[in-house]
LUMSE-721442 format. One record per residue: residue number from 1; y, z, x of N, C-alpha, C in turn. Coordinates in steps of 0.05 Angstrom, whole numbers, padded with zeros to 5 digits. Last residue first. Layout:
REM LUMSE-721442
@k = NUM, n_y = Y, n_z = Z, n_x = X, ca_y = Y, ca_z = Z, ca_x = X, c_y = Y, c_z = Z, c_x = X
...
REM end
This chain:
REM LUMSE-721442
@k = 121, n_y = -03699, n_z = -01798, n_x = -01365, ca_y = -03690, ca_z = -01770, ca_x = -01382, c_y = -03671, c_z = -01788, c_x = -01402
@k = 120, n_y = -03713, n_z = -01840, n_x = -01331, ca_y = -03731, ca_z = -01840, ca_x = -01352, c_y = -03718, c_z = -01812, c_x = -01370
@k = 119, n_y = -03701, n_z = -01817, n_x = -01275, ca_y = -03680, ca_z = -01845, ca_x = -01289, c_y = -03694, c_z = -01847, c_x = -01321
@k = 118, n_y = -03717, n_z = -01765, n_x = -01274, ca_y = -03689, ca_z = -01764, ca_x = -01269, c_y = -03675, c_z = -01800, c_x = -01289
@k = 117, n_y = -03766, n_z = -01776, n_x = -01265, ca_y = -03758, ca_z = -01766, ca_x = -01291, c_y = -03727, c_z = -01773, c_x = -01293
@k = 116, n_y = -03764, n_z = -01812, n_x = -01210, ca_y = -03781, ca_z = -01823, ca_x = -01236, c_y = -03769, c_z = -01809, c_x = -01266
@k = 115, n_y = -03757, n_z = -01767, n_x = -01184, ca_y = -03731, ca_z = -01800, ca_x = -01181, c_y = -03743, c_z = -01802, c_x = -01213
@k = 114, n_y = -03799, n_z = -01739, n_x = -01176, ca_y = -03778, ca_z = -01725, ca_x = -01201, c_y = -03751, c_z = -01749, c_x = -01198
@k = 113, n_y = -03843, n_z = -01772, n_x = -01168, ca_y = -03833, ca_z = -01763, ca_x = -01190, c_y = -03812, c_z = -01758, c_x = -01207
@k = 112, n_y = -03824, n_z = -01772, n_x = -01116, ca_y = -03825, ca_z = -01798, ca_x = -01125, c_y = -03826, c_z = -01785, c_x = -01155
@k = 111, n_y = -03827, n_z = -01725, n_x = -01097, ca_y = -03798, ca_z = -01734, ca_x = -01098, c_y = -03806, c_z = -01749, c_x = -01105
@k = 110, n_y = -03873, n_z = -01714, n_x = -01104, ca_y = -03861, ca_z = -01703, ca_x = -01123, c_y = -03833, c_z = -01708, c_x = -01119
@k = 109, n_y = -03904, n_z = -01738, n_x = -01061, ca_y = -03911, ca_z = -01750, ca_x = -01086, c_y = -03877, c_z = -01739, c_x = -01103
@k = 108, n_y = -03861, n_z = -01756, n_x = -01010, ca_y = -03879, ca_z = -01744, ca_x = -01021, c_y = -03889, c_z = -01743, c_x = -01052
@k = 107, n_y = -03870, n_z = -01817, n_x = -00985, ca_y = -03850, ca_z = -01804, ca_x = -00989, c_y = -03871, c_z = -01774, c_x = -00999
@k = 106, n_y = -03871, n_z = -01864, n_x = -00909, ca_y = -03877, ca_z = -01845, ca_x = -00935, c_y = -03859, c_z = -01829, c_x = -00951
@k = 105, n_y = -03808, n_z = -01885, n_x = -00946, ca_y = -03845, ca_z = -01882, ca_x = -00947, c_y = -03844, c_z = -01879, c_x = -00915
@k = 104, n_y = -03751, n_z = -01877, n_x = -00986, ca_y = -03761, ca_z = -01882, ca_x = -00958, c_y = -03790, c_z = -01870, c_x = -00964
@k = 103, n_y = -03723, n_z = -01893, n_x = -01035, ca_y = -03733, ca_z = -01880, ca_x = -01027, c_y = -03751, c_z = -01889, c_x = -01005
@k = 102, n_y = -03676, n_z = -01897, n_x = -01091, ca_y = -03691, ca_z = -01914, ca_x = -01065, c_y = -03708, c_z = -01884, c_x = -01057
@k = 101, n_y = -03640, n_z = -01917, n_x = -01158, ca_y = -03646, ca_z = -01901, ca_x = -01135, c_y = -03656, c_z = -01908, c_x = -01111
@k = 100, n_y = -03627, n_z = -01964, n_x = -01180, ca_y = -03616, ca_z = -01934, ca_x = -01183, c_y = -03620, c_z = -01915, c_x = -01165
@k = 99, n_y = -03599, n_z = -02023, n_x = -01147, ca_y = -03633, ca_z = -02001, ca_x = -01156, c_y = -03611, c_z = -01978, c_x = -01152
@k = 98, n_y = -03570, n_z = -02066, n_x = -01144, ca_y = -03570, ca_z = -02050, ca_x = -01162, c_y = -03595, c_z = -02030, c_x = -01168
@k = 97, n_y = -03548, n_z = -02081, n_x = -01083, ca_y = -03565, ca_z = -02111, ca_x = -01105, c_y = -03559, c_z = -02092, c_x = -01132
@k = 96, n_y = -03541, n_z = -02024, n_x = -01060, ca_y = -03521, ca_z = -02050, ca_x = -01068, c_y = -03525, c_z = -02068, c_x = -01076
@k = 95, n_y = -03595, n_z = -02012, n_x = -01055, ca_y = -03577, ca_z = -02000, ca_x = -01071, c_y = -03550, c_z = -02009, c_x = -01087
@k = 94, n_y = -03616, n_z = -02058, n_x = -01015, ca_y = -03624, ca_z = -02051, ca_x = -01040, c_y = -03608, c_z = -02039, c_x = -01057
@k = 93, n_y = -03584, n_z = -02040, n_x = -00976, ca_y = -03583, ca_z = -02069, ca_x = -00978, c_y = -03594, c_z = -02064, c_x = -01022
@k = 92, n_y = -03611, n_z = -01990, n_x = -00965, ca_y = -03577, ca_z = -01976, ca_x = -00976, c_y = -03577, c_z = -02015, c_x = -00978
@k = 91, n_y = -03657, n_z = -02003, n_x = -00955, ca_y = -03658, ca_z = -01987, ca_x = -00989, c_y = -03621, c_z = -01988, c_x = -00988
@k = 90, n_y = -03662, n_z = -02032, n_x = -00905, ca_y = -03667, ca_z = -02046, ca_x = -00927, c_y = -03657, c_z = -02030, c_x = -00955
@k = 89, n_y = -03650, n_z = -01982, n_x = -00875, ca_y = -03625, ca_z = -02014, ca_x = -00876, c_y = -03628, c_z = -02020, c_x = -00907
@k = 88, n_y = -03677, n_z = -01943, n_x = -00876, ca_y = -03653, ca_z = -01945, ca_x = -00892, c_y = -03636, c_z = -01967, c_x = -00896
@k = 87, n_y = -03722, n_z = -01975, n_x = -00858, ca_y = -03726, ca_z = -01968, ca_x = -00882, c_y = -03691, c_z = -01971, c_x = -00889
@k = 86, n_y = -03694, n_z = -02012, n_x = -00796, ca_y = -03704, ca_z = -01982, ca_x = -00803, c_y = -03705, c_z = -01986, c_x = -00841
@k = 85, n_y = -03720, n_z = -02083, n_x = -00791, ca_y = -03698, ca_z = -02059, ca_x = -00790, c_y = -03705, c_z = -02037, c_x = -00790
@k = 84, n_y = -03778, n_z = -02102, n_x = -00794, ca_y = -03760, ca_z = -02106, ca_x = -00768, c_y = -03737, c_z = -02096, c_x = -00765
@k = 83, n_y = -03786, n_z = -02055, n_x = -00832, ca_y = -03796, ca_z = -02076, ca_x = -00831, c_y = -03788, c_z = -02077, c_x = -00793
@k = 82, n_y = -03799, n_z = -02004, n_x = -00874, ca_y = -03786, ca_z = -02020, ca_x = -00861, c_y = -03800, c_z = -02039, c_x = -00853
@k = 81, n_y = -03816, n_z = -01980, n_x = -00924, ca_y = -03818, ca_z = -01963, ca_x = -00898, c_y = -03818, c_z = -01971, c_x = -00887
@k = 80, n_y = -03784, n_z = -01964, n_x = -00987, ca_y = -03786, ca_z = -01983, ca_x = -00960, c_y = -03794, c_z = -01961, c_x = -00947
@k = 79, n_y = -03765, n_z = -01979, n_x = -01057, ca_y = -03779, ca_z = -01961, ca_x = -01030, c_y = -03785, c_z = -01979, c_x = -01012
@k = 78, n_y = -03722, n_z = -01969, n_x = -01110, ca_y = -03732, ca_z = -01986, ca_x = -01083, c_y = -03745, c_z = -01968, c_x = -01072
@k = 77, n_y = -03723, n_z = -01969, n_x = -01185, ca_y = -03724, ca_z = -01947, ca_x = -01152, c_y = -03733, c_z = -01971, c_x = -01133
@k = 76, n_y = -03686, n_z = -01977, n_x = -01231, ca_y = -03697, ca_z = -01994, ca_x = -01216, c_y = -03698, c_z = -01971, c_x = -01193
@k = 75, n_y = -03677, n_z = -01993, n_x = -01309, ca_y = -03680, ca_z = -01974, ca_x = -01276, c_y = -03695, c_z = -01981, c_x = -01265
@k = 74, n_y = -03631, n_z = -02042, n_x = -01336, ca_y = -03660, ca_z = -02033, ca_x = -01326, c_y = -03663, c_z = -02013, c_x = -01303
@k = 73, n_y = -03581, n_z = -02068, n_x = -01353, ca_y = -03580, ca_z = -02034, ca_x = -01355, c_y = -03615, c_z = -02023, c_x = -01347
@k = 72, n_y = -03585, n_z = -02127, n_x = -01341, ca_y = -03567, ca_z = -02107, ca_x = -01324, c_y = -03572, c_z = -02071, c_x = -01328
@k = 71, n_y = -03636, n_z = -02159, n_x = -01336, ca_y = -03626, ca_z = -02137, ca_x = -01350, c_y = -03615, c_z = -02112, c_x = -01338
@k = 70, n_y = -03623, n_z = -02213, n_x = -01301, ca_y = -03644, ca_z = -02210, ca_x = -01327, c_y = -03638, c_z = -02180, c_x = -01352
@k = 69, n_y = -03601, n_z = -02188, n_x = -01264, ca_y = -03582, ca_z = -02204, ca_x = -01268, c_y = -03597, c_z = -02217, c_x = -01306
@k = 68, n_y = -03635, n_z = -02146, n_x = -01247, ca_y = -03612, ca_z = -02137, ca_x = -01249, c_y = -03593, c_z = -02161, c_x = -01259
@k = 67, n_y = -03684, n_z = -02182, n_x = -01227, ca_y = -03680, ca_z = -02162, ca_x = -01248, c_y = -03653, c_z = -02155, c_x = -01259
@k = 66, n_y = -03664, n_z = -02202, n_x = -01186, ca_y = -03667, ca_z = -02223, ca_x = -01205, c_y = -03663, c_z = -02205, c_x = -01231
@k = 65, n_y = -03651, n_z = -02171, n_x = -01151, ca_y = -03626, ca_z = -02193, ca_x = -01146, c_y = -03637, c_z = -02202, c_x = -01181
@k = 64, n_y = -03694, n_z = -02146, n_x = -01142, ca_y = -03673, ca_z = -02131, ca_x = -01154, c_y = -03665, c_z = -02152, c_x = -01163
@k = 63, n_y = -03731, n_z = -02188, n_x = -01119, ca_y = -03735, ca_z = -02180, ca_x = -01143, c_y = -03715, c_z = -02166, c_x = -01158
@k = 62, n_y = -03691, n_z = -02193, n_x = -01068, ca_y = -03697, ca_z = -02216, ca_x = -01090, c_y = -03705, c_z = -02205, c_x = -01114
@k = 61, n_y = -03723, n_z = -02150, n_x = -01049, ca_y = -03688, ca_z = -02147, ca_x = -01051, c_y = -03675, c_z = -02175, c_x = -01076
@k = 60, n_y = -03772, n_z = -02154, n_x = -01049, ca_y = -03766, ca_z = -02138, ca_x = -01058, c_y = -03736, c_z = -02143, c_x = -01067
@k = 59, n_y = -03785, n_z = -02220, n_x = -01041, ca_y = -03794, ca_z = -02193, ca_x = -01025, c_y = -03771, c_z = -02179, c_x = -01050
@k = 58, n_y = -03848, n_z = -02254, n_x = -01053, ca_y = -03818, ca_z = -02254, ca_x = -01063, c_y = -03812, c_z = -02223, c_x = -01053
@k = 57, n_y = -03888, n_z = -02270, n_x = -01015, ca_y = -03882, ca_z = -02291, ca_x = -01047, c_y = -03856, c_z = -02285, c_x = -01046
@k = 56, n_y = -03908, n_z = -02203, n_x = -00992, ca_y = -03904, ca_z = -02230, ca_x = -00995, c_y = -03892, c_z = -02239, c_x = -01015
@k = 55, n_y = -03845, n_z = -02155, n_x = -00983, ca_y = -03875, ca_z = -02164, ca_x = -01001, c_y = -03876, c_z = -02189, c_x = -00988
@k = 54, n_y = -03804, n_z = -02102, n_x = -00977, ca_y = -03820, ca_z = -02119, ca_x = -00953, c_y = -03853, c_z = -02129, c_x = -00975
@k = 53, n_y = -03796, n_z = -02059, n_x = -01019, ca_y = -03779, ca_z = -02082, ca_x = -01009, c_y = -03788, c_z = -02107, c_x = -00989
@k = 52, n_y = -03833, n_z = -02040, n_x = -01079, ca_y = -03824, ca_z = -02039, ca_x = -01044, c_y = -03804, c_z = -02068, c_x = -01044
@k = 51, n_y = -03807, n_z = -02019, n_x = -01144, ca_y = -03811, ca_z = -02042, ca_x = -01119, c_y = -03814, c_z = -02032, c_x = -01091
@k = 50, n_y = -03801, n_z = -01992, n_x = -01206, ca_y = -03814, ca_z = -01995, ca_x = -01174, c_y = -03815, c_z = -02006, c_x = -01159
@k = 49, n_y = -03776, n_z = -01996, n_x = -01265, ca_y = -03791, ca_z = -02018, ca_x = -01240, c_y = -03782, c_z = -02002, c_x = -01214
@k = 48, n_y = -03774, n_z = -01975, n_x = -01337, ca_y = -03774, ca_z = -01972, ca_x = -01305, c_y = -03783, c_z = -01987, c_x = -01289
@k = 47, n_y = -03796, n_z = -01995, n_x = -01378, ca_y = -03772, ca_z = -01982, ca_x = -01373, c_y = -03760, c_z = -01973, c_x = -01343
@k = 46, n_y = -03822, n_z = -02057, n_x = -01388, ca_y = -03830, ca_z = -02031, ca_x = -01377, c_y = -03794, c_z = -02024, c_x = -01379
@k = 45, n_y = -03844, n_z = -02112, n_x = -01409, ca_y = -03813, ca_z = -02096, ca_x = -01408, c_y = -03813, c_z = -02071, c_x = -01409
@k = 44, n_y = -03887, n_z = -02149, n_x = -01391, ca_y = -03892, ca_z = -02110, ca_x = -01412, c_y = -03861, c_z = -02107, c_x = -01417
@k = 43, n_y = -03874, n_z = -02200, n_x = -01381, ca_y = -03891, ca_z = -02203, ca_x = -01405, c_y = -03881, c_z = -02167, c_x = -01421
@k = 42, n_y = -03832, n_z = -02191, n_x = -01345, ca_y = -03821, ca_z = -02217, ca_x = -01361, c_y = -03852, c_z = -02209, c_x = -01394
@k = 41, n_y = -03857, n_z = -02156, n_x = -01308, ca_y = -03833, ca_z = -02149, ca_x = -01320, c_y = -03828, c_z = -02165, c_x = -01352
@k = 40, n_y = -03895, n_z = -02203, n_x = -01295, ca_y = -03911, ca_z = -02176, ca_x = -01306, c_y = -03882, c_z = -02157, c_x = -01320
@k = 39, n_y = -03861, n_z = -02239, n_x = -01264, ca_y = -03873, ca_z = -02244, ca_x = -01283, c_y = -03896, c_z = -02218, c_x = -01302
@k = 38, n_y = -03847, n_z = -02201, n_x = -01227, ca_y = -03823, ca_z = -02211, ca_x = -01243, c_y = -03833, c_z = -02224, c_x = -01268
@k = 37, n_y = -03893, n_z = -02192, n_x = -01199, ca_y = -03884, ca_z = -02167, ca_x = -01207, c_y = -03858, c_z = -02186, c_x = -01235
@k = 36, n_y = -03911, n_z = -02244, n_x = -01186, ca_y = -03927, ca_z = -02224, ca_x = -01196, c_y = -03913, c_z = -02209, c_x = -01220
@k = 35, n_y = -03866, n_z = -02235, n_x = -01139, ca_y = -03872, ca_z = -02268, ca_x = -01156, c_y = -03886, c_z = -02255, c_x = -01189
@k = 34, n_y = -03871, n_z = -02198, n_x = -01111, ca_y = -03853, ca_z = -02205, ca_x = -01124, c_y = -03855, c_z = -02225, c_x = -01142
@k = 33, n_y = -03945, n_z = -02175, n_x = -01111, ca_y = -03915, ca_z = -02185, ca_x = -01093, c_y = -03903, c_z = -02187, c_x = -01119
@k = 32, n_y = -03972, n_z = -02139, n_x = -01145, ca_y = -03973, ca_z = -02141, ca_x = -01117, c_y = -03959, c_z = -02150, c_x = -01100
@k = 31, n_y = -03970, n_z = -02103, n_x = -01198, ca_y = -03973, ca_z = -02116, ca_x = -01187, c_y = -03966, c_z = -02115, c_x = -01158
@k = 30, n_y = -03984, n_z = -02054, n_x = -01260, ca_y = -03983, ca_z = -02061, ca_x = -01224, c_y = -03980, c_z = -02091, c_x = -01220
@k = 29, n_y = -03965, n_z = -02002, n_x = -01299, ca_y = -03969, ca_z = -02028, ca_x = -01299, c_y = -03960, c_z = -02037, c_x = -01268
@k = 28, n_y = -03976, n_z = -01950, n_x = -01335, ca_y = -03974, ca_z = -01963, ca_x = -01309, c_y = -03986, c_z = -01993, c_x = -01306
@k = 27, n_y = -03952, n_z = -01896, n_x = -01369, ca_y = -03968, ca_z = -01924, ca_x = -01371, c_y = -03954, c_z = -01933, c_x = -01347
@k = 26, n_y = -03949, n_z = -01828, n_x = -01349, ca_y = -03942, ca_z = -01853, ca_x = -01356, c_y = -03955, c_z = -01880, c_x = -01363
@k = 25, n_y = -03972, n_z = -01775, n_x = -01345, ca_y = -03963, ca_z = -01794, ca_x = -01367, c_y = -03949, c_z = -01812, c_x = -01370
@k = 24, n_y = -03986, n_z = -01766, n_x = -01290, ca_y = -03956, ca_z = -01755, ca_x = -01306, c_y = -03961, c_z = -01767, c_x = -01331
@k = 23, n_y = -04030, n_z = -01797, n_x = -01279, ca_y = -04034, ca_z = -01772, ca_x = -01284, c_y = -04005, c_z = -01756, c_x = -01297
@k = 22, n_y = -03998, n_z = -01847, n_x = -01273, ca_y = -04013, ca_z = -01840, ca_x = -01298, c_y = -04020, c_z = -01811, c_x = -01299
@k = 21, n_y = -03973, n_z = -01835, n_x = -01227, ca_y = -03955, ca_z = -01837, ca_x = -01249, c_y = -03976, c_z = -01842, c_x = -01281
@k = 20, n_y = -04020, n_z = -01828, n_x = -01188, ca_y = -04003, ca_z = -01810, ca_x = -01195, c_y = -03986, c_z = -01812, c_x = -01216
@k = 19, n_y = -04049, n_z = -01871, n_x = -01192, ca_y = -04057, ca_z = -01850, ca_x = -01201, c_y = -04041, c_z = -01825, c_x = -01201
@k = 18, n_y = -04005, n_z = -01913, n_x = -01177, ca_y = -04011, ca_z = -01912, ca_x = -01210, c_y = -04026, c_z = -01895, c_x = -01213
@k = 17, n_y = -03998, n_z = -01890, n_x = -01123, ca_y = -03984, ca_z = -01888, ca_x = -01146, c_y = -03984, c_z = -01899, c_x = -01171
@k = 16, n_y = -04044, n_z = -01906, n_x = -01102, ca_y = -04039, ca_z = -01877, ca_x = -01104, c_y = -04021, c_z = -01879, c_x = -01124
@k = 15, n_y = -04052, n_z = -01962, n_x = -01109, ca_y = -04066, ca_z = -01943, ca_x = -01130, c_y = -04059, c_z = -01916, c_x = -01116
@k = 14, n_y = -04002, n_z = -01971, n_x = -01071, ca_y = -04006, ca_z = -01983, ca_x = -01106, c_y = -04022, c_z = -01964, c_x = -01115
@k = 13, n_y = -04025, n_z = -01955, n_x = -01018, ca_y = -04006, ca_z = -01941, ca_x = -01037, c_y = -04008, c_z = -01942, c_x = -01068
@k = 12, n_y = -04068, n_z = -01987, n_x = -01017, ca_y = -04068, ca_z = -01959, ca_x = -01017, c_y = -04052, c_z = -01949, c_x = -01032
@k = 11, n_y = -04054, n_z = -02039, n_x = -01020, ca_y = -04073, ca_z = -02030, ca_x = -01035, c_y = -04076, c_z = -02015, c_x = -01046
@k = 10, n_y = -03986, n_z = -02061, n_x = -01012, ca_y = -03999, ca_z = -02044, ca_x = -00996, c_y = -04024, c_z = -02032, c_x = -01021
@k = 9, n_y = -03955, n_z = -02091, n_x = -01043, ca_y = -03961, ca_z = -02102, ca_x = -01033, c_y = -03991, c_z = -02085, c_x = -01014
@k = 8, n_y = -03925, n_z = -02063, n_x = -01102, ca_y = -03925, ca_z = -02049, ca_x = -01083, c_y = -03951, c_z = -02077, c_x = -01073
@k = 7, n_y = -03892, n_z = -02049, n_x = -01165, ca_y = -03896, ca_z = -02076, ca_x = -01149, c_y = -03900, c_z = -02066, c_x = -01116
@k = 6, n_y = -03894, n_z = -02015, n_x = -01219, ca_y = -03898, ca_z = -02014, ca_x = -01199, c_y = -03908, c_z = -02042, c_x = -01185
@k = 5, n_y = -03866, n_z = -02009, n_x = -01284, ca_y = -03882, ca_z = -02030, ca_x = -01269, c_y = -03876, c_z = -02018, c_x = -01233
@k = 4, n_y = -03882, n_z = -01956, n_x = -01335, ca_y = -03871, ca_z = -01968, ca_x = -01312, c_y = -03887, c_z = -01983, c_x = -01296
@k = 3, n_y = -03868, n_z = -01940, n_x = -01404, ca_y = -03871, ca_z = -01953, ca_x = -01390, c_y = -03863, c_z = -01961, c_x = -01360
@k = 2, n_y = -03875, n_z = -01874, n_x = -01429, ca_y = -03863, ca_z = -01900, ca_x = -01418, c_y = -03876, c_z = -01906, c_x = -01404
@k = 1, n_y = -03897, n_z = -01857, n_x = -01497, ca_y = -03904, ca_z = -01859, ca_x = -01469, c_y = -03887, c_z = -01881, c_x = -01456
REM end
């Protein structure tokens, strides 16, 4: 079973998507800002990390910045549904730190999935 850490700041979303990525079979591991999330990376070493990009403590683009310099070959999806830019600012900012993929919110479940199989195949 893999492992993935989801770092999402928003209540709602967070448990939609650990009830969605456990209902896939995955193990799910959550946290809530960046601070959290880097130390929850640092204990499970999940195969995958999730991040929004707009958190308290430590926002998202930091978390890549840190991950990616901790373990350059880790998959990494961004999501944003903006802030004081449009989403795409922050995910194509994101893309260039190093997340494999991105994805603008809302999204629909099954494009969040099939990002999800696509970096986990």
């Amino acid at each position: 079973m893999k492992n993935i850490l989801v770092i999402e700041d928003n209540e709602n979303m967070l448990s939609m998507m650990n009830d969605l990525l456990s209902r896939s079979e995955y193990h799910v591991i959550s946290a809530t800002d960046g601070v959290a999330g880097l130390k929850a990376y640092r204990t499970a070493k999940p195969d995958l990390v999730i991040t929004d990009i707009i958190m308290p403590n430590k926002e998202g683009l930091e978390v890549i910045m840190d991950l990616v310099k901790e373990t350059p070959r880790l998959k990494i999806i961004a999501m944003s549904g903006g802030g004081i830019m449009e989403p795409r600012t922050y995910l194509s900012l994101a893309e260039k730190l190093g997340a494999d993929e991105i994805i603008e919110k809302p999204f629909r479940p099954a494009d969040l999935l099939a990002l999800v199989a696509k970096l986990l195949a």
